[in-house]
N, C-alpha and C positions, 0 to 999 in steps of 0.2 A: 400482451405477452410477446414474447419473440418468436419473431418468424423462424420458420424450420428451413434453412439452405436445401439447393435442388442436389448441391453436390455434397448431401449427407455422409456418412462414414456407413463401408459396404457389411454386408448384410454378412453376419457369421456363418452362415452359410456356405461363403464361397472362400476357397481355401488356393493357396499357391503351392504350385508343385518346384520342385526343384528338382531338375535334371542329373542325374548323373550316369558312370558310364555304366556299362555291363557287368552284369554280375555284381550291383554294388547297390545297396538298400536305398528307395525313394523316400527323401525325406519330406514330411507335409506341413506345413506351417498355416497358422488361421490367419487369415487379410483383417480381421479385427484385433489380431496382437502386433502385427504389422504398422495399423494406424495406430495402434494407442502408443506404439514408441515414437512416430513420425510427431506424434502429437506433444508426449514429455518433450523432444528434443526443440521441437517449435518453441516450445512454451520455456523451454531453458535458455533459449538464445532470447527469447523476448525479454523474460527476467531480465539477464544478464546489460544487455542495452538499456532497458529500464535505468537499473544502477548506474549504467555508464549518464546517462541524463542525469538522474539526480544526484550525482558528486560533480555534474557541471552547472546542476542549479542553485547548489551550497555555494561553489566559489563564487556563482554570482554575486551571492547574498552575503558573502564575508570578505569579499576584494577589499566593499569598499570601509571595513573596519584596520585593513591592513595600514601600520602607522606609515610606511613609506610609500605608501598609495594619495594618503591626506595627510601632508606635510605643514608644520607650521612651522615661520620660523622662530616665533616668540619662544618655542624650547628648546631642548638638547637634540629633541629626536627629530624635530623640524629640519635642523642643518646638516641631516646626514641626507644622502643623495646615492640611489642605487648603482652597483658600478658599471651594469650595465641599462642602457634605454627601456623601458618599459613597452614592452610588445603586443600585448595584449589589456585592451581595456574590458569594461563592465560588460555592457552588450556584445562582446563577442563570444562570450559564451551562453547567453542566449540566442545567438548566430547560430551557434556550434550545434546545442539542442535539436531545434529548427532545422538545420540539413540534415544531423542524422535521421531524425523521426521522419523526414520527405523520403531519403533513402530508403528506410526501413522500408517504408511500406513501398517503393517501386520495385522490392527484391521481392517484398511477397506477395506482391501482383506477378511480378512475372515467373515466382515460382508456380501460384496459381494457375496459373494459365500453361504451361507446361504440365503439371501433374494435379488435376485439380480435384484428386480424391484423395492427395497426400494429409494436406491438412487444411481444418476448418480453424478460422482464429476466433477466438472464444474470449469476452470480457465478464471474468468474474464480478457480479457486486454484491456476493451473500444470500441476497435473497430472491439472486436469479445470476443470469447466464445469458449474454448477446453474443448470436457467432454471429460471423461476418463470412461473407462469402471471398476468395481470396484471390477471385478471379476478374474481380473488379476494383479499380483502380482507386475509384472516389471511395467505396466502402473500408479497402485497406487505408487510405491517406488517414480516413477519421478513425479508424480502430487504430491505428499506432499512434497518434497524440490522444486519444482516450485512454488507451493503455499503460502512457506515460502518466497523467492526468491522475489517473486511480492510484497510481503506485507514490505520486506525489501527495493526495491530498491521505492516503492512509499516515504516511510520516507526519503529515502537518498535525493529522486526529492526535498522532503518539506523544509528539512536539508541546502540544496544547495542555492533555494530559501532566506532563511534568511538570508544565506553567503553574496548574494549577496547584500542585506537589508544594512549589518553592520551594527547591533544598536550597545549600548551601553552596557558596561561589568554594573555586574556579568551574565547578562541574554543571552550574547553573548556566553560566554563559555559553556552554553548548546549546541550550534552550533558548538563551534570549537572542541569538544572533539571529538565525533564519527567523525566528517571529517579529524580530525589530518591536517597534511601538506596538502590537498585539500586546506585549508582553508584560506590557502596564497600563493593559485596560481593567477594569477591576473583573471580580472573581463571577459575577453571572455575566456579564459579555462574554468572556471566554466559555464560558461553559457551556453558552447556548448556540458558540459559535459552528461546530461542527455541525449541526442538524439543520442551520438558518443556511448555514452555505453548500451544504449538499442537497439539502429540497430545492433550494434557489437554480441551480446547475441542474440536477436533475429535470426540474420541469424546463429549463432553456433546452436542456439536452433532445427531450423528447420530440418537439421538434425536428432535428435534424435527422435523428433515427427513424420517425416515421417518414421521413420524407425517404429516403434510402431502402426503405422496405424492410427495414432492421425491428420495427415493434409495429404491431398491427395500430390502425388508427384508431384514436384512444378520444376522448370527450372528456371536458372540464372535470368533470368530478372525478373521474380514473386516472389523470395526469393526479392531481391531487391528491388525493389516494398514495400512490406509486412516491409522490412527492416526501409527504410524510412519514414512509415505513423505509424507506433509502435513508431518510434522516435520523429516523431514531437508530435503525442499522448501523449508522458507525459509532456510538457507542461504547458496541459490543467489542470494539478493536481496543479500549483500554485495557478488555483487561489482559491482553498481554505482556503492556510494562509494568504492571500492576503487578501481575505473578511471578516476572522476572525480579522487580524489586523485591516482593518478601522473599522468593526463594534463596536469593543473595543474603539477605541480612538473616534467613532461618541458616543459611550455611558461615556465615562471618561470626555466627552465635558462638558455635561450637570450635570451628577454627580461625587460627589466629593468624590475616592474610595481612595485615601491617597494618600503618598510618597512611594509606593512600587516601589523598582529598576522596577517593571515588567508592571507597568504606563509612567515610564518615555520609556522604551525600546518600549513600545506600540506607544507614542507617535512618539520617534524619526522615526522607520519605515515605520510610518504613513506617515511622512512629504515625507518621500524619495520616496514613493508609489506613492504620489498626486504630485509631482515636477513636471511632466507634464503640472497638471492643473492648475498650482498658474498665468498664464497669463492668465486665462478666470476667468471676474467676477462670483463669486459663492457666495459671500456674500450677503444676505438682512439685515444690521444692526447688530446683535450679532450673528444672525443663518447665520453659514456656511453648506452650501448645498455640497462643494466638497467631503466631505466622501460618502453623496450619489448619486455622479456621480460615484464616483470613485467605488463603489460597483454595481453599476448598470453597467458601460462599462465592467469592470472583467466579470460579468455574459453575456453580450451578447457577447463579443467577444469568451470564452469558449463557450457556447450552438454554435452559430456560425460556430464555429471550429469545433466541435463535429460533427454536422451534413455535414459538408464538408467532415473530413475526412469519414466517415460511408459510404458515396458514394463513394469516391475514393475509396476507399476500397473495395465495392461491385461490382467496374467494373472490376478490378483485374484482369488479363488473368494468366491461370493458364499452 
């Protein structure tokens, strides 16, 4: 399980006064609503950097589809030539990544160390929670490419997801470009791939967390353990494109949003989502009810799953 930092979040107990002058009412604020904005506001810039990473790990991933990137000349679009010099190549924004995340975390090292009951950095993965103490340097270096990491491979889980969807191009090639050759590996290689690559990671990972003092020391069969329920845990992140897809084509039903390629690609996904239930009546007359079974069993079977794995998880022998 995760270690409990020395420099925890202070005890609601202890409250801050705020000065003011004579004859004018002391206002009293609680040091536990103090951290918990210190905490959103952390966690909003992390986000935010997060994103800035992953729109610099897209272009990595789609430079090199740009046609004046890979030029040929046997066609038309071979002999056209940019008008200015090409400035940045592939690996430079993998460069780019790589500083910022070394930056990030030398900032909240050295905020740490400055104020180091403002904020504790905290790595969600569902079915637990790694802080990181922010006061040390090596802990912040691996919690800010871990942090980048998680927010990367959830997109890849979403990514995957659609893969296995196949809608319809132009809106398809949003999905085959960052997967490249994933993207035509048949349909149980992808499927199995989110759980085979997050146990795999996971159990590397633990390793360097126990070594940091980040998870207590753990033994073959609890790595394991840990291994397999982080695996099946991601998942449960489909079904959010899952219920944004029905809930668009339950709303494209009734109004009429044009011919945009990204109506039809809604549609077709839709179909392939509900293929289960096209043998249980769901129609009453014009209103078809199956988008909302179909977003109603998505949500119970994740809450569901959620709460199973949370116990497995908590009985854990360590």
């Amino acid at each position: 399980m995760a270690a409990i930092p020395s420099h925890a979040a202070p005890s609601s107990r202890k409250r801050d006064c705020l000065l003011a002058p004579s004859g004018t009412t002391i206002h009293f604020r609680r040091t536990d609503d103090v951290a918990a904005a210190n905490f959103a506001a952390m966690g909003t810039v992390d986000f935010i950097l997060n994103l800035a990473g992953l729109l610099l790990w897209l272009n990595w991933r789609s430079n090199r589809f740009d046609p004046l990137v890979r030029r040929r000349p046997a066609t038309l679009m071979g002999t056209l030539r940019p008008a200015e010099p090409q400035k940045l190549r592939r690996w430079h924004f993998l460069a780019f990544i790589a500083i910022m995340l070394f930056f990030r975390a030398l900032i909240y090292w050295w905020l740490g160390r400055l104020f180091p009951k403002v904020w504790v950095a905290q790595l969600d993965l569902g079915v637990t929670t790694l802080p990181f103490r922010s006061d040390q340097f090596e802990r912040m270096l691996v919690f800010s490419f871990l942090s980048f990491a998680v927010l990367l491979g959830i997109y890849y889980v979403w990514v995957l997801a659609l893969s296995l969807l196949a809608g319809p191009q132009p809106i398809q090639s949003l999905v085959t470009i960052p997967l490249g050759r994933v993207d035509r590996w048949p349909h149980w290689a992808r499927a199995v791939l989110p759980f085979v690559s997050t146990a795999v990671l996971w159990w590397l990972a633990t390793w360097l967390l126990v070594h940091l003092g980040v998870l207590m020391p753990l033994h073959a069969a609890g790595r394991f353990q840990q291994s397999v329920i982080l695996g099946v845990n991601t998942y449960l992140l489909w079904q959010y494109p899952f219920e944004i897809i029905l809930l668009l084509y339950l709303l494209n039903s009734y109004i009429y949003f044009g011919r945009h390629p990204l109506w039809q690609y809604v549609a077709a996904t839709a179909h392939t989502l509900l293929q289960p239930l096209r043998r249980i009546p769901l129609q009453a007359g014009k209103v078809d009810f199956a988008p909302l079974v179909g977003i109603a069993l998505i949500f119970l079977i994740a809450h569901f799953g959620e709460r199973g794995l949370l116990r497995l998880y908590a009985r854990l022998s360590y």
